[in-house]
C-alpha positions in Angstrom: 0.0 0.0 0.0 2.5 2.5 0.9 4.6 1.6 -2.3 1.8 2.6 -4.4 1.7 5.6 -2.1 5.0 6.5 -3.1 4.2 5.8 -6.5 1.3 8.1 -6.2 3.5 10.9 -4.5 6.4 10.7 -7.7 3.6 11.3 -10.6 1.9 14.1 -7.8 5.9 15.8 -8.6 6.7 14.3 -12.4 3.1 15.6 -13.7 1.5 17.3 -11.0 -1.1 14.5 -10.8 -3.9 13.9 -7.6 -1.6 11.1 -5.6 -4.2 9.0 -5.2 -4.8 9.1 -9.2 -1.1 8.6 -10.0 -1.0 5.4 -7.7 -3.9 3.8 -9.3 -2.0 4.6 -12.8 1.3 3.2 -11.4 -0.7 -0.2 -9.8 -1.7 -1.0 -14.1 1.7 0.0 -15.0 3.1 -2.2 -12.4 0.9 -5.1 -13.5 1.6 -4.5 -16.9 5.5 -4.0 -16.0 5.3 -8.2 -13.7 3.7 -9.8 -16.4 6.1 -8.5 -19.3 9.5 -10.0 -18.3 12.1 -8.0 -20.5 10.0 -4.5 -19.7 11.0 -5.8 -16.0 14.3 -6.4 -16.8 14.6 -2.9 -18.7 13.1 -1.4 -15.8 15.6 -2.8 -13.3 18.9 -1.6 -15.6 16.5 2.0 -15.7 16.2 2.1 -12.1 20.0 1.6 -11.1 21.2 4.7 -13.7 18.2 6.7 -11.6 19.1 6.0 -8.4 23.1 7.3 -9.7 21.4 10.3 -10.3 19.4 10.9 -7.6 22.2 10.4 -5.3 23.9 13.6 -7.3 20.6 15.5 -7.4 20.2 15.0 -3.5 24.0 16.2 -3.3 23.8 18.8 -5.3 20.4 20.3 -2.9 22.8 19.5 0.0 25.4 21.6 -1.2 22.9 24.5 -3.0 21.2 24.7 0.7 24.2 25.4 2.9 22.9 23.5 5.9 23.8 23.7 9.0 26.7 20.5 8.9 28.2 21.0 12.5 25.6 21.4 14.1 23.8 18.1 12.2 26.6 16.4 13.4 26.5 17.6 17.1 23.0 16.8 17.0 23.8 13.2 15.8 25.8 12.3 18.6 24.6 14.4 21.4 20.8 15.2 20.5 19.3 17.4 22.7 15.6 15.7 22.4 15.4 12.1 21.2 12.3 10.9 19.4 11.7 7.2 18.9 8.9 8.0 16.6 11.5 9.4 14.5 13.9 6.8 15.2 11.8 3.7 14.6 10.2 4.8 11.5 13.8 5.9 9.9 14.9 2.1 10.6 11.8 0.6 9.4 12.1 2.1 6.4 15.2 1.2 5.9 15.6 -2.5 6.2 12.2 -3.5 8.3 9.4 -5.1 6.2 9.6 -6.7 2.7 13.2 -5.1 2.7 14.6 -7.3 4.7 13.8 -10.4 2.7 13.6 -9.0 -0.7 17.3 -8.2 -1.8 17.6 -12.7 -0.7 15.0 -13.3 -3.0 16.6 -11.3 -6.1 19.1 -13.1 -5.7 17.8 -16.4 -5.5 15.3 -15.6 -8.6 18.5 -14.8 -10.2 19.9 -18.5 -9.6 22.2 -17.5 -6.8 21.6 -20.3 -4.0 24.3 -22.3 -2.0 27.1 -22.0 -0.1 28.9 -21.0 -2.7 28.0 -17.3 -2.9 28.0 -16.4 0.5 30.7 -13.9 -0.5 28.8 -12.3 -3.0 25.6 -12.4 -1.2 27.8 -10.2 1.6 29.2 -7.9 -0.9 26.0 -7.2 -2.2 24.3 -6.6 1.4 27.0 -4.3 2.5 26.9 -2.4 -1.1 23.4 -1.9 -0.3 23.4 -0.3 3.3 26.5 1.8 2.6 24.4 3.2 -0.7 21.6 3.8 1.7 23.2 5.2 4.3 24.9 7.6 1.9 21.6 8.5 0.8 20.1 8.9 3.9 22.1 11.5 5.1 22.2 13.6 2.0 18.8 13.6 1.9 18.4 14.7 5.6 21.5 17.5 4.6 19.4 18.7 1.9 15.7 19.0 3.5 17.7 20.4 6.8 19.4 22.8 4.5 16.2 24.0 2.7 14.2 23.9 6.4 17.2 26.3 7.4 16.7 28.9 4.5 13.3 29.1 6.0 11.4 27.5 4.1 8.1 25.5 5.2 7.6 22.2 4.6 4.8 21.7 7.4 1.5 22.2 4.7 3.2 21.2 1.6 1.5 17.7 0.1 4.8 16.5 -1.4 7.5 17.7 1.5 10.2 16.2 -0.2 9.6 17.2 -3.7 8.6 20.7 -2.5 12.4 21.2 -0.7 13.8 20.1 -3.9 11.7 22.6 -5.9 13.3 25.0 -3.2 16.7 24.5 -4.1 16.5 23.2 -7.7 13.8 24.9 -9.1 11.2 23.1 -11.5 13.4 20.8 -13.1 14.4 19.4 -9.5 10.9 18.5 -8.8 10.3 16.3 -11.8 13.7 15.1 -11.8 13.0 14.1 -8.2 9.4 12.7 -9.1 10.9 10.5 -12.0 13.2 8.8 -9.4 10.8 8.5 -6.8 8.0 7.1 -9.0 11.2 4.7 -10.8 11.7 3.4 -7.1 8.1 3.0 -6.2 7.1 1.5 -9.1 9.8 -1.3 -8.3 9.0 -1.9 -4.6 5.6 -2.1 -5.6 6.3 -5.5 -7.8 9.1 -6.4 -5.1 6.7 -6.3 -2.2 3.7 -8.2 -3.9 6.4 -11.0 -5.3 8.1 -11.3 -1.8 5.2 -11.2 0.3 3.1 -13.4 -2.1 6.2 -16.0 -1.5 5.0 -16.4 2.0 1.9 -18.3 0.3 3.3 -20.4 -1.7 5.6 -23.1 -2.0 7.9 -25.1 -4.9 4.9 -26.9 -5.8 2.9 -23.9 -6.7 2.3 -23.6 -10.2 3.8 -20.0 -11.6 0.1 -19.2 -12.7 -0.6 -19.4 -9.5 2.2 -17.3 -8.0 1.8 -14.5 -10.7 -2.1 -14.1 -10.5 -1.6 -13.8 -6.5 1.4 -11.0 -6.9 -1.4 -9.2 -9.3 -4.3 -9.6 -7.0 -2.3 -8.5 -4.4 -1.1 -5.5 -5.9 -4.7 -4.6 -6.7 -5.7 -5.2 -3.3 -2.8 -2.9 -1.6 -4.3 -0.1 -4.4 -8.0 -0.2 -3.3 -6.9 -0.3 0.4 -4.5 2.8 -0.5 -7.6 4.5 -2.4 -10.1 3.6 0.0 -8.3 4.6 3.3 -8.6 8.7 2.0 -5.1 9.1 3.9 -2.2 11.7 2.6 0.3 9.4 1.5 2.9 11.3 3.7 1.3 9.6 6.7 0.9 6.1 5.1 4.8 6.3 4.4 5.2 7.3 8.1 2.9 4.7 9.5 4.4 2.4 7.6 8.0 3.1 8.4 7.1 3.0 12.4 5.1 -0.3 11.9 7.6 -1.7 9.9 10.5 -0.8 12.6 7.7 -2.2 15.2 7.9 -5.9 13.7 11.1 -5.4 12.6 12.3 -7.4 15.9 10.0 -11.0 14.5 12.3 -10.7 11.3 15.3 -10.7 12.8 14.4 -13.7 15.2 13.1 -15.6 12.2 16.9 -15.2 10.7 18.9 -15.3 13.8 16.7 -18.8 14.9 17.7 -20.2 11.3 21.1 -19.5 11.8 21.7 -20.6 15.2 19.4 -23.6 14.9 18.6 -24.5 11.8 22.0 -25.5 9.6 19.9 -28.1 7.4 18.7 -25.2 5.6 21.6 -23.7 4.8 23.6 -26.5 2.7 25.8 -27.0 5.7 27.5 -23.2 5.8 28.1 -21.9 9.4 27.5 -18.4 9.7 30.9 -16.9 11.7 30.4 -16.9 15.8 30.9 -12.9 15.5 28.5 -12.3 12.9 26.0 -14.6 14.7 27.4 -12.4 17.8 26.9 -8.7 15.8 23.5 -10.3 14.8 21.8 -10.8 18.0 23.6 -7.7 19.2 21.5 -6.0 16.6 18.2 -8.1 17.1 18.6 -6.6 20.9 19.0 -3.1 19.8 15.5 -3.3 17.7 14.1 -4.8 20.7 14.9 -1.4 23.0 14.3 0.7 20.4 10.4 -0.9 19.8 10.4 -1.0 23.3 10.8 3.4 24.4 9.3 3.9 21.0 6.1 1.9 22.6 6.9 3.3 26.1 7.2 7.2 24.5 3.8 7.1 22.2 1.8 4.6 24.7 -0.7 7.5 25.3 -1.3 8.0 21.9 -1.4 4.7 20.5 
């Protein structure tokens, strides 16, 4: 739902379309896009030279703004209020929900299984946090920056795309819907496929698995259209619930690797990666926990 949300939000910026009439557009496109192999294989090779230039567009905001970088950084360390709200729904959104299963099940659609490509399966997880995290702070440097000039975000539909129209003009806000919509598009297949593979097994026919990842991605549409909400707060909700349940994932994957070797062709997983890993599993634990303990009164 909050995929097609997104979606919704990067036509609002490409074309200045209603969100809620861009994300019913993308949901056909993304049907269209699942059953058509090569147009998803095009879109994939699309999405990678998009997200290269959205990492230089969000750079190029960060630097145009002049925000406040000490201070950022002082702020990181030593905050002088800490919101869990905040916190859990920037982990969440990160690498809680689908995410954390998804990148896996590339990988093993791609034929990549065994023991055998542990290394690369590593490579490619850490390439893919330290890309995020990149992108995570520029993207916090450049709304920071533009909320520093004095500009206000608080009524804008489209926060993000209005602080880029802030620094880069007009052509920053469709660049910036164009990526988003790009990204969006592709977590809305990757979230039905993934999510659908909870349902099914080897056994189940491929007819079967594709007309479930369809009516699946029709069903997160009419729940998007029908719940009337700004898509701003589905992304938020989704990114707190997400970091919420985020703890369940990790037990599932920490249980597997502790206790459950016959599914893994016989590879151990290294004691201090198995030690970093429930070191992390305990972090997401305290961290649902004051988020919980913080918001009780308004949950």
């Amino acid at each position: 739902m909050t995929n097609v949300a997104g979606a919704g939000l990067g036509l609002n910026a490409l074309f200045g379309l209603d969100a809620a009439v861009g994300g019913a557009i993308s949901a056909v496109l993304a049907i269209a896009i699942f059953t058509i192999r090569r147009a998803g294989a095009a879109l994939d090779r699309i999405v990678v030279v998009l997200g290269v230039l959205m990492i230089g567009l969000t750079a190029y905001v960060a630097v145009v703004s002049d925000p406040p970088v000490g201070d950022a950084l002082r702020q990181t360390v030593l905050p002088d209020e800490v919101s869990w709200l905040v916190v859990t729904t920037l982990i969440g959104g990160t690498v809680g929900g689908y995410i954390t299963y998804a990148g896996a099940h590339r990988m093993l659609d791609s034929g990549l299984s065994g023991p055998e490509h542990a290394g690369r399966v590593a490579r490619s997880s850490v390439q893919g946090i330290v890309v995020t995290a990149v992108m995570r702070v520029l993207l916090f440097l450049a709304i920071l920056g533009v909320v520093s000039g004095g500009v206000d975000l608080a009524g804008a539909e489209n926060p993000t795309a209005a602080a880029f129209g802030a620094a880069a003009g007009e052509i920053g806000v469709r660049l910036f819907g164009l990526i988003l919509w790009a990204a969006a598009i592709t977590s809305v297949i990757g979230a039905a496929y993934t999510s659908v593979s909870f349902l099914t097994t080897k056994s189940t026919p491929q007819r079967t698995t594709n007309l479930l990842t369809i009516g699946f991605i029709v069903l997160s549409t009419a729940v998007f259209l029908l719940a009337g909400a700004a898509p701003v707060t589905l992304l938020i909700f989704a990114g707190a619930f997400n970091g919420l349940i985020l703890p369940i994932g990790f037990t599932v994957l920490l249980w597997v690797a502790w206790r459950r070797r016959d599914l893994l062709g016989g590879y151990r997983y290294p004691r201090w990666l198995l030690g970093i890993g429930v070191a992390g599993w305990l972090v997401t634990l305290f961290i649902g926990y004051q988020f919980v303990a913080q918001n009780l009164g308004q949950l």
